[in-house]
PDB file of N, H, CA, C and O in Angstrom:
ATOM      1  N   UNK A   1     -11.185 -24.073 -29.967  1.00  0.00           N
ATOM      2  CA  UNK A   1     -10.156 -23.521 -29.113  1.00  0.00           C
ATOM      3  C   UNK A   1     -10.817 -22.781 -27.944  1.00  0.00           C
ATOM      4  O   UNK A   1     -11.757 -22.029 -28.203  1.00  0.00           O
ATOM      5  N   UNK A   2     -10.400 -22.934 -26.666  1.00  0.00           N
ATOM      6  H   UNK A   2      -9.636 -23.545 -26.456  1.00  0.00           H
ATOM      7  CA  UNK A   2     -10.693 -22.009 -25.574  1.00  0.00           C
ATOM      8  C   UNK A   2     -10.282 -20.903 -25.426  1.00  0.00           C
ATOM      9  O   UNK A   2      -9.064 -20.793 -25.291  1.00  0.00           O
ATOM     10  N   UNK A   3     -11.299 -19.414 -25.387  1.00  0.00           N
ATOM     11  H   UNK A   3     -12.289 -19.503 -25.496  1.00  0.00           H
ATOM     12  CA  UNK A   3     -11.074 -18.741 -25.223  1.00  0.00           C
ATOM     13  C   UNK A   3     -10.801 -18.359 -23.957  1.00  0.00           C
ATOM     14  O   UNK A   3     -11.752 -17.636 -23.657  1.00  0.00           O
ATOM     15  N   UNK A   4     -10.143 -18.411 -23.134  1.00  0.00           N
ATOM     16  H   UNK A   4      -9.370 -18.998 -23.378  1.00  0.00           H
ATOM     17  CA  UNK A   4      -9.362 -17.559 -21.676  1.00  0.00           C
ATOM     18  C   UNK A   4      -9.627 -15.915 -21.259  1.00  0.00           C
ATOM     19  O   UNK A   4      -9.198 -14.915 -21.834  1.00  0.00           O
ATOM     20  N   UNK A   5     -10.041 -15.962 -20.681  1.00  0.00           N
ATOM     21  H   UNK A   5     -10.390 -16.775 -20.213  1.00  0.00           H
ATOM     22  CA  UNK A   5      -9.974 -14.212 -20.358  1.00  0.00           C
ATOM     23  C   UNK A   5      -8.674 -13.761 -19.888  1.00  0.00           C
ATOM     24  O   UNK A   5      -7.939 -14.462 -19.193  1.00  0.00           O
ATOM     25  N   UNK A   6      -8.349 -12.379 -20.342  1.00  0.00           N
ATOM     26  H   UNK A   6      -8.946 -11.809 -20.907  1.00  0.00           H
ATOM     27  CA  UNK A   6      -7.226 -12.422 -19.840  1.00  0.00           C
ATOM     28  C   UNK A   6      -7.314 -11.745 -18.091  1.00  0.00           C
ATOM     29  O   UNK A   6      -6.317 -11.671 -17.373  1.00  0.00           O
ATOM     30  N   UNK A   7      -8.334 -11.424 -17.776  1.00  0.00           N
ATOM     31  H   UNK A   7      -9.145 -11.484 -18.359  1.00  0.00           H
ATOM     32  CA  UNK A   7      -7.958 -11.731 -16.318  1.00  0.00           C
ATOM     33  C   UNK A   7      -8.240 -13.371 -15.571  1.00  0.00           C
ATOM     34  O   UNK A   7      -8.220 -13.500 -14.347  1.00  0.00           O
ATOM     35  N   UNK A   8      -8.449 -14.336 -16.343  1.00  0.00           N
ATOM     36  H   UNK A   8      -8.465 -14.231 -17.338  1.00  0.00           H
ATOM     37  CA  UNK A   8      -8.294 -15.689 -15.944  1.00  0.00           C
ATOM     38  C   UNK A   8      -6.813 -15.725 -15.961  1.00  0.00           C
ATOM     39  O   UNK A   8      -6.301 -16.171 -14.934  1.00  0.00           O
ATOM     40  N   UNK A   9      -5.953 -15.317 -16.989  1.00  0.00           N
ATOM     41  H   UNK A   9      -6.369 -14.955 -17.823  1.00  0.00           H
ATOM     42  CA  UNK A   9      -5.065 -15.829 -17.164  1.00  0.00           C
ATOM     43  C   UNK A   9      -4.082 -14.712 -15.867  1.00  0.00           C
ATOM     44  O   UNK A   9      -3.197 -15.335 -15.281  1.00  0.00           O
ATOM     45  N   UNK A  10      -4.203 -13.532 -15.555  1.00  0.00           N
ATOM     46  H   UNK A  10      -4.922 -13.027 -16.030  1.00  0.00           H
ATOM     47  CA  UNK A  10      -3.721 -12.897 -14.632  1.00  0.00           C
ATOM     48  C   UNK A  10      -3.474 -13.673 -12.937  1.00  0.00           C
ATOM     49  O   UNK A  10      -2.625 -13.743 -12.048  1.00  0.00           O
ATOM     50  N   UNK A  11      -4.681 -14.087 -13.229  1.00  0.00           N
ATOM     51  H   UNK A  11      -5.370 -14.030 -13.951  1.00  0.00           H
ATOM     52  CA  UNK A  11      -5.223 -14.734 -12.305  1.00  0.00           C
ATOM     53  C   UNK A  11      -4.607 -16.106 -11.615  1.00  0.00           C
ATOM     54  O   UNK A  11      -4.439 -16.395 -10.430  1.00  0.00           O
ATOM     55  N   UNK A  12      -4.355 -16.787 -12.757  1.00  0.00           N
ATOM     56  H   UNK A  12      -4.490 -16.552 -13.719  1.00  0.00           H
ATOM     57  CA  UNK A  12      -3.275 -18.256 -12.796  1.00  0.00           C
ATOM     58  C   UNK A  12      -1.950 -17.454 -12.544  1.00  0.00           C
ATOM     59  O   UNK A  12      -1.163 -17.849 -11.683  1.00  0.00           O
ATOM     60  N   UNK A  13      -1.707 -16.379 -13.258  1.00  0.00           N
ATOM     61  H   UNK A  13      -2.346 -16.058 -13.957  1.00  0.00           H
ATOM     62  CA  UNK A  13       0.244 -16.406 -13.211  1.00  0.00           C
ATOM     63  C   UNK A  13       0.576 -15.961 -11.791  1.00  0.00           C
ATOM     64  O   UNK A  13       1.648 -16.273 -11.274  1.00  0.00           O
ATOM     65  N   UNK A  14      -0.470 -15.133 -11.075  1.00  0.00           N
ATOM     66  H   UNK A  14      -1.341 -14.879 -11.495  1.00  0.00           H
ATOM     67  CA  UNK A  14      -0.649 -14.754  -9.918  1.00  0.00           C
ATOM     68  C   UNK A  14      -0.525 -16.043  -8.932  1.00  0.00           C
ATOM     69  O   UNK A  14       0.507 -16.073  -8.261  1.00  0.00           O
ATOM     70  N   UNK A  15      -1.318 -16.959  -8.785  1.00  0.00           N
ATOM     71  H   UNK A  15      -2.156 -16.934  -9.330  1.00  0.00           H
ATOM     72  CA  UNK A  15      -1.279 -18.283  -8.068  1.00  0.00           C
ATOM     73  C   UNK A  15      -0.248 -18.985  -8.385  1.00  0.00           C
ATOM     74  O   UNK A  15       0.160 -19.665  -7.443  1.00  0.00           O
ATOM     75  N   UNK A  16       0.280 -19.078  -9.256  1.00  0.00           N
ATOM     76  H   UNK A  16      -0.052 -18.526 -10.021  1.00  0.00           H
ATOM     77  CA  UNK A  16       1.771 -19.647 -10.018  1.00  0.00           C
ATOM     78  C   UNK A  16       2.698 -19.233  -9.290  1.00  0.00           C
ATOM     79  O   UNK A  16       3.366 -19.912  -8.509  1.00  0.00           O
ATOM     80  N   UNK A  17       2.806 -17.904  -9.542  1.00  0.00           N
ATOM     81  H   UNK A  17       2.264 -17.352 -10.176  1.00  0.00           H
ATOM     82  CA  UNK A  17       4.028 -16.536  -9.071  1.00  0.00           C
ATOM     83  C   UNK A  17       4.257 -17.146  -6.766  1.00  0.00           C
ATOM     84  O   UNK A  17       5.191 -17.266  -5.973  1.00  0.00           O
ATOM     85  N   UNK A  18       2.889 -17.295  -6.744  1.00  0.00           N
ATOM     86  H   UNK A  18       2.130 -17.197  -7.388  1.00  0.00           H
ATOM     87  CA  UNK A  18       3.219 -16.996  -5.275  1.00  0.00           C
ATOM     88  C   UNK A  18       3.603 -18.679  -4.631  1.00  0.00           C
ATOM     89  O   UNK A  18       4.170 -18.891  -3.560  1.00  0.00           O
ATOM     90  N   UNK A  19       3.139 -19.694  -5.570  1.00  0.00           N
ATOM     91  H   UNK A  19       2.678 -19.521  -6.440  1.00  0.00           H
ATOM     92  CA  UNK A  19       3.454 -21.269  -5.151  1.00  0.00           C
ATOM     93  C   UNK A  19       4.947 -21.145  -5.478  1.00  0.00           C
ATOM     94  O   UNK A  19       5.766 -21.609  -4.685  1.00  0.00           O
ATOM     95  N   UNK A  20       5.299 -20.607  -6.483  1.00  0.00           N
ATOM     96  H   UNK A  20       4.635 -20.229  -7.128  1.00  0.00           H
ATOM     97  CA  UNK A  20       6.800 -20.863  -6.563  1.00  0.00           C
ATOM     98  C   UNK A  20       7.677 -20.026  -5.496  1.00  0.00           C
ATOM     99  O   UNK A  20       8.706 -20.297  -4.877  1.00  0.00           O
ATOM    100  N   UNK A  21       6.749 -18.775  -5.545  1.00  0.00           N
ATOM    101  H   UNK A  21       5.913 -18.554  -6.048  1.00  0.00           H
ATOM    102  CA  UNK A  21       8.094 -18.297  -4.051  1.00  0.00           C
ATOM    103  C   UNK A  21       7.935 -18.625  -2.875  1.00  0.00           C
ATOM    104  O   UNK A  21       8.739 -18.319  -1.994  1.00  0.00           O
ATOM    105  N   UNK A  22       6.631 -19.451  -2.635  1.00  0.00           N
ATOM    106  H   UNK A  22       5.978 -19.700  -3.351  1.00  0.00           H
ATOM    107  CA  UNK A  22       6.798 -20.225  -1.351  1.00  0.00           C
ATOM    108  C   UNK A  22       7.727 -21.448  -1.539  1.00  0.00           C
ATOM    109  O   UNK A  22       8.377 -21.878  -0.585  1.00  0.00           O
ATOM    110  N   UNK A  23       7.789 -21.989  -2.723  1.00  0.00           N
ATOM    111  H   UNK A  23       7.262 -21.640  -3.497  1.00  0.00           H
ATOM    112  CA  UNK A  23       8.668 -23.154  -2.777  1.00  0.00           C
ATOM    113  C   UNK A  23      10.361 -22.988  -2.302  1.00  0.00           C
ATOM    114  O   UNK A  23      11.056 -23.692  -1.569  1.00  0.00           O
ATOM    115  N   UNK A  24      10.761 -21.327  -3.321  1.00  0.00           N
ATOM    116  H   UNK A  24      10.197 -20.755  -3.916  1.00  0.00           H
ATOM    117  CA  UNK A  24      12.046 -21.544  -3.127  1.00  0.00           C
ATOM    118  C   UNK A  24      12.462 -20.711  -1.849  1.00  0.00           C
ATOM    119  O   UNK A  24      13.619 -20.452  -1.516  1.00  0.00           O
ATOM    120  N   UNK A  25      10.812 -20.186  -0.923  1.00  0.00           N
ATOM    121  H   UNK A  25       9.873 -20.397  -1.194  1.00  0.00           H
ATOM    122  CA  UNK A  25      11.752 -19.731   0.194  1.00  0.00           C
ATOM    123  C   UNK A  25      11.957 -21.165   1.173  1.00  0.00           C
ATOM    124  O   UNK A  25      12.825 -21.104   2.043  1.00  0.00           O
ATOM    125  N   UNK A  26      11.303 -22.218   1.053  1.00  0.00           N
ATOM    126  H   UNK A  26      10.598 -22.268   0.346  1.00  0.00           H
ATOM    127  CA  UNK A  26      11.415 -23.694   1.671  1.00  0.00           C
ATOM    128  C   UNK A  26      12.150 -23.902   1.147  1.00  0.00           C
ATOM    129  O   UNK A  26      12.262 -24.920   1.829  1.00  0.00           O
ATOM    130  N   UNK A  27      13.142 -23.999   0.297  1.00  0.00           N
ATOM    131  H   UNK A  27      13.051 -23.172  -0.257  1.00  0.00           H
ATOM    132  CA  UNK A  27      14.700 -24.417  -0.490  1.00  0.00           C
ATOM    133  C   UNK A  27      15.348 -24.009   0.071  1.00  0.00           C
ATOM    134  O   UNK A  27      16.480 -24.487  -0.011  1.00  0.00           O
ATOM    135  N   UNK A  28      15.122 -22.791   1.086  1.00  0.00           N
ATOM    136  H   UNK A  28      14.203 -22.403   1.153  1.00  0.00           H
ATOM    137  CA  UNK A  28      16.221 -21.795   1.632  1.00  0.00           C
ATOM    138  C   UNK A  28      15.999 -21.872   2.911  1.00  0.00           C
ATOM    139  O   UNK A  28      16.684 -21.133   3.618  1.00  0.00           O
ATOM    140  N   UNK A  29      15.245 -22.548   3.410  1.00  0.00           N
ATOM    141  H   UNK A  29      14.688 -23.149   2.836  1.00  0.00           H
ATOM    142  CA  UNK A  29      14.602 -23.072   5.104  1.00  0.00           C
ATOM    143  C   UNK A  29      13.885 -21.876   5.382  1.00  0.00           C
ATOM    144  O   UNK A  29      13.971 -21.611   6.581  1.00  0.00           O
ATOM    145  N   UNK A  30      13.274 -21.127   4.803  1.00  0.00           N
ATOM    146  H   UNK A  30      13.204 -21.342   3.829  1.00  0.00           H
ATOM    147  CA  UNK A  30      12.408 -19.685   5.101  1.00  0.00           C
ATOM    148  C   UNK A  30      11.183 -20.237   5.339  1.00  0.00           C
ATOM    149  O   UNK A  30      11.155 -21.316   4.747  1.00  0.00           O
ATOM    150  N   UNK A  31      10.209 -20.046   5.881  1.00  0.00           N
ATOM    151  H   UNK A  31      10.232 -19.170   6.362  1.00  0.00           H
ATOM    152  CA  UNK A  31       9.068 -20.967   6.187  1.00  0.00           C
ATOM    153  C   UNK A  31       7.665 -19.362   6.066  1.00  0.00           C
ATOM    154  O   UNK A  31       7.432 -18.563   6.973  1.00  0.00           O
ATOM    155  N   UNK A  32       7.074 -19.387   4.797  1.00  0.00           N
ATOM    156  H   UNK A  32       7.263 -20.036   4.060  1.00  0.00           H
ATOM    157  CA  UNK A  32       6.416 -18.492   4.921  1.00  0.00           C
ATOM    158  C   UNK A  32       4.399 -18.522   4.977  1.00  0.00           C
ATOM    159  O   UNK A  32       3.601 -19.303   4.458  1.00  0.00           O
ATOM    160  N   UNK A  33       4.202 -17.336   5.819  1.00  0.00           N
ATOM    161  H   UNK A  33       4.850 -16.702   6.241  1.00  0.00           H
ATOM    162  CA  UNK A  33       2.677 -17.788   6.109  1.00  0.00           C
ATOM    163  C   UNK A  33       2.183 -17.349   5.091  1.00  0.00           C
ATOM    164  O   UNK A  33       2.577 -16.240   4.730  1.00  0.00           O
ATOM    165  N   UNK A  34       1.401 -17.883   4.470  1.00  0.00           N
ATOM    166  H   UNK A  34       1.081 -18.783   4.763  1.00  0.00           H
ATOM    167  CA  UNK A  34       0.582 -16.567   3.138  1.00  0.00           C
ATOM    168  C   UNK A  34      -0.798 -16.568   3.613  1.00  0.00           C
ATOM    169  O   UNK A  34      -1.581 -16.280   2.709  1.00  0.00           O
ATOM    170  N   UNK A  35      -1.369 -16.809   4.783  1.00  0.00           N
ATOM    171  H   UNK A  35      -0.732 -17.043   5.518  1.00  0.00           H
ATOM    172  CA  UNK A  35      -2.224 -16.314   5.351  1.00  0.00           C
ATOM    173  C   UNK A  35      -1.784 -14.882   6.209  1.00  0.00           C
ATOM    174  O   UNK A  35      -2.651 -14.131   6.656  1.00  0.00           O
ATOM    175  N   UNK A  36      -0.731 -14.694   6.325  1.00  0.00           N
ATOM    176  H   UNK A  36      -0.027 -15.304   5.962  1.00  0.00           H
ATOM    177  CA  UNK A  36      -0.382 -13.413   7.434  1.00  0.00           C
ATOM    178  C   UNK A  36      -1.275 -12.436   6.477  1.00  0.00           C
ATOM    179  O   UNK A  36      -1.623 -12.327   5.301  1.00  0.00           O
ATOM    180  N   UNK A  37      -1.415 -11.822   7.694  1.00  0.00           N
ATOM    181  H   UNK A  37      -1.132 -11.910   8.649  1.00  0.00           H
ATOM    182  CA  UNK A  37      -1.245  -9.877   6.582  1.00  0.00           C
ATOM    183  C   UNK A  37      -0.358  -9.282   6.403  1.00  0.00           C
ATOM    184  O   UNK A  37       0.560  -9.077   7.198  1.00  0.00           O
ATOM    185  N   UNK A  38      -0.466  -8.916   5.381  1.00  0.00           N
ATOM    186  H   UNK A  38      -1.211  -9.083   4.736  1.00  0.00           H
ATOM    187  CA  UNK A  38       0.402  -7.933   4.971  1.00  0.00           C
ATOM    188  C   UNK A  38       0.407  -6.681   4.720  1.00  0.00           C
ATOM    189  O   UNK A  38      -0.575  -6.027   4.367  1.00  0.00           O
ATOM    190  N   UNK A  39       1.858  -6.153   4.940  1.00  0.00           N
ATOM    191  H   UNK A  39       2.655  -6.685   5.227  1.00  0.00           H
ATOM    192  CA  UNK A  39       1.674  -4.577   5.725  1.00  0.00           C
ATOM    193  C   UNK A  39       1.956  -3.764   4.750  1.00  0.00           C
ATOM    194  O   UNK A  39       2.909  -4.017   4.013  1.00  0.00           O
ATOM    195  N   UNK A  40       1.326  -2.855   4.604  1.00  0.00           N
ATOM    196  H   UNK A  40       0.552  -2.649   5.203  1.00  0.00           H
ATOM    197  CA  UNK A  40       1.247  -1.632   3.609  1.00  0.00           C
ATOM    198  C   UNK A  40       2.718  -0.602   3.399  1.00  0.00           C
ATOM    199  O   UNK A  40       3.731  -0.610   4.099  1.00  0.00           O
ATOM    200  N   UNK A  41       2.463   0.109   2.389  1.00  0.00           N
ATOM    201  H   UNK A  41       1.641   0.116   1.820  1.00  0.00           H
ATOM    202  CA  UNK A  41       3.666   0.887   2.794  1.00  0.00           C
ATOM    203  C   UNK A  41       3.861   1.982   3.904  1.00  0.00           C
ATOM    204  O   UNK A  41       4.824   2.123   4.658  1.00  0.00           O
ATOM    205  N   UNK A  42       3.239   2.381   3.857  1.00  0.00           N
ATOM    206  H   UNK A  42       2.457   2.267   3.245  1.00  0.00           H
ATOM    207  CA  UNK A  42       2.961   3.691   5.143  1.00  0.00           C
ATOM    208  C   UNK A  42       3.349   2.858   6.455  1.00  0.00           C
ATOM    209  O   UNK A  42       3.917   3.466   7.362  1.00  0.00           O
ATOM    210  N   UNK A  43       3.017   1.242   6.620  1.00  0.00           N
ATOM    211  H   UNK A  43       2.556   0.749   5.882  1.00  0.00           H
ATOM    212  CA  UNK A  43       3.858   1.097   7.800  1.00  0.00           C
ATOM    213  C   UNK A  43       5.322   0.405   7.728  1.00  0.00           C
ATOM    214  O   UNK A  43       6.023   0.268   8.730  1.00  0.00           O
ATOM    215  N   UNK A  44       5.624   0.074   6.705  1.00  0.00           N
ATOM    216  H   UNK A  44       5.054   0.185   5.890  1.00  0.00           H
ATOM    217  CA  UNK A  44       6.890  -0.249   6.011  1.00  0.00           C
ATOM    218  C   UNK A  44       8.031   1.005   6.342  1.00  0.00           C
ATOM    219  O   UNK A  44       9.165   0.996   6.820  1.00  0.00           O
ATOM    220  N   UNK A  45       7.461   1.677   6.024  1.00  0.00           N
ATOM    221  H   UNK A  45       6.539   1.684   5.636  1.00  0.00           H
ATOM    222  CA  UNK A  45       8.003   2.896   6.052  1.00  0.00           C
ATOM    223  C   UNK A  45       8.794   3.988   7.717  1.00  0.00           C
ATOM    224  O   UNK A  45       9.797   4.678   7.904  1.00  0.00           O
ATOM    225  N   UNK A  46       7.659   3.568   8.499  1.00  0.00           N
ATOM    226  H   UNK A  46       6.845   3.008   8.347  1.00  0.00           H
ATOM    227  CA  UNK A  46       7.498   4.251   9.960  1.00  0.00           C
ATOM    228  C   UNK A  46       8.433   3.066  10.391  1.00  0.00           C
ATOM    229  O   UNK A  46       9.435   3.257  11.081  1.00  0.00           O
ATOM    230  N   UNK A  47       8.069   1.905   9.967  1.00  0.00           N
ATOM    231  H   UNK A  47       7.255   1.750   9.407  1.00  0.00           H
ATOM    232  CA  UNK A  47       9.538   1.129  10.654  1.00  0.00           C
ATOM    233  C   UNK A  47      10.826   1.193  10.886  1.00  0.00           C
ATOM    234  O   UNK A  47      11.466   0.991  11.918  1.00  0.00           O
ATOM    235  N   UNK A  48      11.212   1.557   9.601  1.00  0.00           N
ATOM    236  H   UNK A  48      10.692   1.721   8.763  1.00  0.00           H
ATOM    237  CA  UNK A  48      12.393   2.076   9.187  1.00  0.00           C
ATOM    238  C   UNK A  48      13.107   3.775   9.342  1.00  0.00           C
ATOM    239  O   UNK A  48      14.258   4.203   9.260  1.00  0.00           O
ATOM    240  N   UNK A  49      11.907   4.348   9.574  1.00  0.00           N
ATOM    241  H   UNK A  49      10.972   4.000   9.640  1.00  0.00           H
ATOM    242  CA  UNK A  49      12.120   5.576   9.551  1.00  0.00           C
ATOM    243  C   UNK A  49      12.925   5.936  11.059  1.00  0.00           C
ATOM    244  O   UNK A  49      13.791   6.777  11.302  1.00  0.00           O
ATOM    245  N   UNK A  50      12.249   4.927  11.945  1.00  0.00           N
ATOM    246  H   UNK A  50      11.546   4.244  11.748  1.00  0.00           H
ATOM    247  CA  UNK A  50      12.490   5.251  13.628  1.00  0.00           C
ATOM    248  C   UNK A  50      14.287   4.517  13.598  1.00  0.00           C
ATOM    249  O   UNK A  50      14.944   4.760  14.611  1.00  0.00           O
ATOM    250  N   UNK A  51      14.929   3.749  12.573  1.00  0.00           N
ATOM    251  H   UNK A  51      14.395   3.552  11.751  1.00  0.00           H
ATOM    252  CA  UNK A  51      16.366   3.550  12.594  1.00  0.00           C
ATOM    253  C   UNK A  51      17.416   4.329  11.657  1.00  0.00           C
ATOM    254  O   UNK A  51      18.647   4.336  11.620  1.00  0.00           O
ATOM    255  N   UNK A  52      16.380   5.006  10.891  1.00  0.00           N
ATOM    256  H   UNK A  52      15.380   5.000  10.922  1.00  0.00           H
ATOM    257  CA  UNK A  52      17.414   6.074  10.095  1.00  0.00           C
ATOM    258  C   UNK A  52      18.713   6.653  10.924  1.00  0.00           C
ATOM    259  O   UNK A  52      18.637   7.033  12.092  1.00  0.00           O
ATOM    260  N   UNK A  53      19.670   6.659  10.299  1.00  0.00           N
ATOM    261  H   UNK A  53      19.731   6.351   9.350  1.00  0.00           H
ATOM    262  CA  UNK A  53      20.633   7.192  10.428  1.00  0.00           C
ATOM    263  C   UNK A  53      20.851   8.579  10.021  1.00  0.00           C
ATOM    264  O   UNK A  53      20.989   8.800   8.818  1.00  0.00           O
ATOM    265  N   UNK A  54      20.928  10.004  11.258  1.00  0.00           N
ATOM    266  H   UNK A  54      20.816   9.824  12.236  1.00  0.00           H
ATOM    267  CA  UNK A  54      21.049  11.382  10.402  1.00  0.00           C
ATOM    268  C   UNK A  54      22.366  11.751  10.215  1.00  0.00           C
ATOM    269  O   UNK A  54      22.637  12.773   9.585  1.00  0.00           O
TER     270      UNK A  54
END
């Protein structure tokens, strides 16, 4: 029997996890880069902060 590490296996559900939500955002005509970067929270945040409503 093969033993797997379990960060091998982290590792697959991770590559799994992100092929499928590129799939079903193309089900939904969403067209996504997974080369972009991606933005942290601290600027997630300042985005939203400048449309708050007081």
């Amino acid at each position: 029997m093969n033993n797997v590490s379990l960060e091998t296996k982290r590792r697959y559900y991770a590559k799994v996890r992100r092929s499928n939500y590129q799939a079903s955002m193309a089900l939904e005509g969403i067209s996504v880069d997974s080369q972009a970067p991606k933005a942290n929270k601290a600027d997630v945040l300042a985005k939203y902060q400048k449309h708050k409503i007081r």
